[in-house]
C-alpha positions in Angstrom: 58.0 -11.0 103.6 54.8 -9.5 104.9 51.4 -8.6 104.1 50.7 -5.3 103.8 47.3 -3.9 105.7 46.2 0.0 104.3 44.1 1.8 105.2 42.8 5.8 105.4 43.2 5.8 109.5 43.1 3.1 112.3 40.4 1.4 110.6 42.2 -1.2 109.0 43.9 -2.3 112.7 40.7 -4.4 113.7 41.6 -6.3 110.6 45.0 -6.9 111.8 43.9 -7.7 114.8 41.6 -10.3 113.3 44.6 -11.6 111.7 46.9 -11.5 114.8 44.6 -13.9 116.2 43.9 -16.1 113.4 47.4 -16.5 112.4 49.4 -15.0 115.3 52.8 -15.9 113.3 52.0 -14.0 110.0 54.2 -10.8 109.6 52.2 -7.7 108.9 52.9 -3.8 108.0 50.6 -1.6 108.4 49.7 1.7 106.1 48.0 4.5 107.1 47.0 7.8 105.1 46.1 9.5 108.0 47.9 12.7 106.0 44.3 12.4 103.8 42.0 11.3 106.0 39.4 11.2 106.0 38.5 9.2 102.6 35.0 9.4 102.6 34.0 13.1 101.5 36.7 13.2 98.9 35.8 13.0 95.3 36.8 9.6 93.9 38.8 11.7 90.9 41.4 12.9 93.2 41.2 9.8 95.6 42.1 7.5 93.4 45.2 7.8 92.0 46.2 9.1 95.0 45.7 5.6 96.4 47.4 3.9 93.0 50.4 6.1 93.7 50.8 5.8 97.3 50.1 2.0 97.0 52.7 1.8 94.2 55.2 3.6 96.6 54.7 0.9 99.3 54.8 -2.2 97.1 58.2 -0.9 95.7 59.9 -0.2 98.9 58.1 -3.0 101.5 58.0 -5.8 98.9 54.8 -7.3 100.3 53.5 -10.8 99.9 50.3 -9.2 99.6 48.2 -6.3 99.7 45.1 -6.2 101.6 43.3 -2.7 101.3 41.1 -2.2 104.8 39.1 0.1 103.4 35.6 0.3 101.9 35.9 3.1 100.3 39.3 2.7 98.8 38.0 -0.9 97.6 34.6 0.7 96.1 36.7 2.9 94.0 40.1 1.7 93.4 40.4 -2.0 93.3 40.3 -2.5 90.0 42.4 0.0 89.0 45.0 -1.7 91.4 44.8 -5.3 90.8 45.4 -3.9 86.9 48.9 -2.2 88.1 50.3 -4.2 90.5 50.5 -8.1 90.2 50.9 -9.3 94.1 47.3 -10.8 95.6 45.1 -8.2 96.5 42.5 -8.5 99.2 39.7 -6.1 99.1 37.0 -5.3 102.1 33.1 -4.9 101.3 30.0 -4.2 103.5 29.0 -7.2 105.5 25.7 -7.3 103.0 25.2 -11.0 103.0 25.5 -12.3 106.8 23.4 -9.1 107.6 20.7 -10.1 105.0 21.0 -14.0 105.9 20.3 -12.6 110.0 17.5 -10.3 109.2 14.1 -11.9 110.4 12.0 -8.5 109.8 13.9 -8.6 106.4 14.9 -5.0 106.8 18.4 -4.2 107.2 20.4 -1.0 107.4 24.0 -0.4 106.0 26.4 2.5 107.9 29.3 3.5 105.9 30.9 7.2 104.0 29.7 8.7 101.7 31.9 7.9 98.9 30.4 4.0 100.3 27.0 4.6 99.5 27.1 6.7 96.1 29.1 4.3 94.6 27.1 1.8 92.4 29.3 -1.1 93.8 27.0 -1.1 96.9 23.5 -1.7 95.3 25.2 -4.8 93.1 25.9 -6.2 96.5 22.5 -5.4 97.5 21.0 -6.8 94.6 23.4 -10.2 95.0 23.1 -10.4 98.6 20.1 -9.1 100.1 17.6 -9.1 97.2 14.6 -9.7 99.8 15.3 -7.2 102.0 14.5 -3.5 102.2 17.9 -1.6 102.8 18.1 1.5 104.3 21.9 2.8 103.8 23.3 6.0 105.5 26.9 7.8 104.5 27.9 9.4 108.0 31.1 11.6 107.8 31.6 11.4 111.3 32.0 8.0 112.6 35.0 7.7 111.5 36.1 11.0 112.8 35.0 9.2 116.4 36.6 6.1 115.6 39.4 8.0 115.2 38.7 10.2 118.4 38.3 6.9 120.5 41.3 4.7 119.7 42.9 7.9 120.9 41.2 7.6 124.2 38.8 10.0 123.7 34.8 9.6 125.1 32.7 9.6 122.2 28.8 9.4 121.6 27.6 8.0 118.8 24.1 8.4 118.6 23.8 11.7 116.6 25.7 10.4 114.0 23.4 6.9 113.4 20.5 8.6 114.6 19.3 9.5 111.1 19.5 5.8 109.9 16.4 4.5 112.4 14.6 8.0 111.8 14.0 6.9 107.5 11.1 4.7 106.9 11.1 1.1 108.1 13.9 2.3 110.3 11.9 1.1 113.7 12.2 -2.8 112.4 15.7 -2.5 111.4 17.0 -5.8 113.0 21.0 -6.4 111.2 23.3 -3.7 110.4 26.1 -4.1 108.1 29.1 -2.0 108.8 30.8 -0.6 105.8 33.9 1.3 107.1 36.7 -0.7 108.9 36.9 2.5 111.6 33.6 1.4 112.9 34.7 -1.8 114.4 36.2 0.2 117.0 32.6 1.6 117.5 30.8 -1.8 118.0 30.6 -1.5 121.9 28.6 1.9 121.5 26.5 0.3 118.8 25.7 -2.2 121.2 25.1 0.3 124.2 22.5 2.2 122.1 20.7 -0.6 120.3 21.3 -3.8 121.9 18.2 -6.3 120.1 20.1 -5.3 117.0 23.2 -8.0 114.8 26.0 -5.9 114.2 28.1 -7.1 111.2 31.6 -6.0 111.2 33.6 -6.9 107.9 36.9 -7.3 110.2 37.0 -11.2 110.7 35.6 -11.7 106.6 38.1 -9.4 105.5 41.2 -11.4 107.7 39.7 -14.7 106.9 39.6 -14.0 103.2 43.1 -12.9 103.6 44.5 -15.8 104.9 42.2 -18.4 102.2 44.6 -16.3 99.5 47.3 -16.5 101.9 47.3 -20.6 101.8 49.0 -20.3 98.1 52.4 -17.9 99.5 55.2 -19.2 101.2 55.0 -19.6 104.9 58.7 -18.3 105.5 58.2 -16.0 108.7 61.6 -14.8 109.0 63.1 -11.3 108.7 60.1 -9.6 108.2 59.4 -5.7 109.5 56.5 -5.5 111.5 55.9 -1.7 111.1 53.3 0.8 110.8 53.9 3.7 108.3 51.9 7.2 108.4 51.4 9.4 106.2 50.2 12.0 109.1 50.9 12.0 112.4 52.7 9.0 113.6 50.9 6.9 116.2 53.1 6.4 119.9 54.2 2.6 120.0 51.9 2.6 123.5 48.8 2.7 120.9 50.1 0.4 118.4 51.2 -2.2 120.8 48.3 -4.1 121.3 48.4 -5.0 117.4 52.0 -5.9 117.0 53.8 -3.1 115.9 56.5 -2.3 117.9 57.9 0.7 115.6 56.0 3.7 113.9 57.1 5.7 110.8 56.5 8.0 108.4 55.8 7.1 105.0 57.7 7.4 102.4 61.0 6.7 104.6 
């Protein structure tokens, strides 16, 4: 048995890739609803039982140990409403709020995520928990994770229009941490870095694998006859691009 690792996109594959390397044993299958993507601008009446259903679907059919959704904004607005269907573990992923706020010397920190991230109330509770001495300046983009996307693909992207609007709000000059609240942006870290390089980039990746495998110390360990596939809703990804994070077959979901 497996853990299942969902997510909207590609997003969700810098968690398993976290996890690969943490516990390279540990047989994963990977979801994407690439057919809906992007999450983000969506309203959260249609998204989520879209994600219940299609969550439901998988459970049924993969059987996984547990589920770990690599998604902010399918945990902002759906977790509860899944761990009260389905009964296996299930591992949500939040803005990397606390280590941002905890590395902050100017005390001013900025949060990138979607839109649907930011509106939802869930992200000033974890303000207000984990950063409640620091002025946070949060901006819902809708097209990183277009370029996250774009780049895993191969694709030259520049990134700089799209967080350009976060340094231009007040304070944004002394913004020293940034918390990453979408998965997709891991895979945008090196252009981050490029642009803005005196600046902590916190991306919820390793949290979200490590957490994972803390719930993970309670299943069984049996590693044997387990798929290692990724499903698509969408387009399915070559095996050339999913390679590198241990899937060695691509599908379409549902079978």
């Amino acid at each position: 048995m497996s853990f299942l690792i969902f997510d909207s996109g590609i997003g969700g594959l810098g968690v398993v890739a976290q996890l690969r390397r943490l516990a390279p044993q540990r047989p994963l299958t990977y979801l994407a609803d690439n057919g809906y993507f992007p999450y983000g601008e969506k309203p959260d009446e249609i998204l989520v039982p879209r994600i219940v259903e299609l969550l439901g679907k998988a459970i049924d059919l993969l059987q996984p140990q547990a589920l770990v959704v690599a998604c902010n904004t399918a945990s902002t607005i759906a977790l509860p409403q899944l761990r009260a269907a389905y009964s296996l573990p299930i591992i949500g992923c939040v803005p990397p709020i606390k280590p941002a706020a905890a590395a902050s010397v100017n005390k001013t920190i900025g949060v990138l995520a979607t839109a649907a991230t930011v509106r939802r109330p869930y992200l000033n509770d974890l303000i207000a928990q984990f950063a409640p001495d620091c002025a946070v300046l949060s901006l819902g983009t809708p097209s990183l994770a277009e370029l996250a996307e774009q780049k895993f693909r191969g694709a030259h992207v520049d990134v700089a229009p799209a967080i350009a609007p976060l340094f231009a709000q007040t304070g944004g000059d002394v913004i020293d941490a940034i918390a990453l609240g979408c998965t997709h942006y891991s895979f945008l870290v090196p252009e981050f870095l490029s642009l803005y390089p005196g600046i902590s980039w916190f991306d919820p990746a390793l949290p979200v694998a490590r957490q994972t495998l803390n719930v993970a110390g309670g299943l069984s360990q049996d590693m044997s006859a387990a798929e290692q596939t990724a499903y698509f809703t969408g387009e399915t990804l070559s095996p050339a691009l999913l390679g590198p994070y241990g899937f060695s077959r691509a599908r379409t979901f549902p079978p």
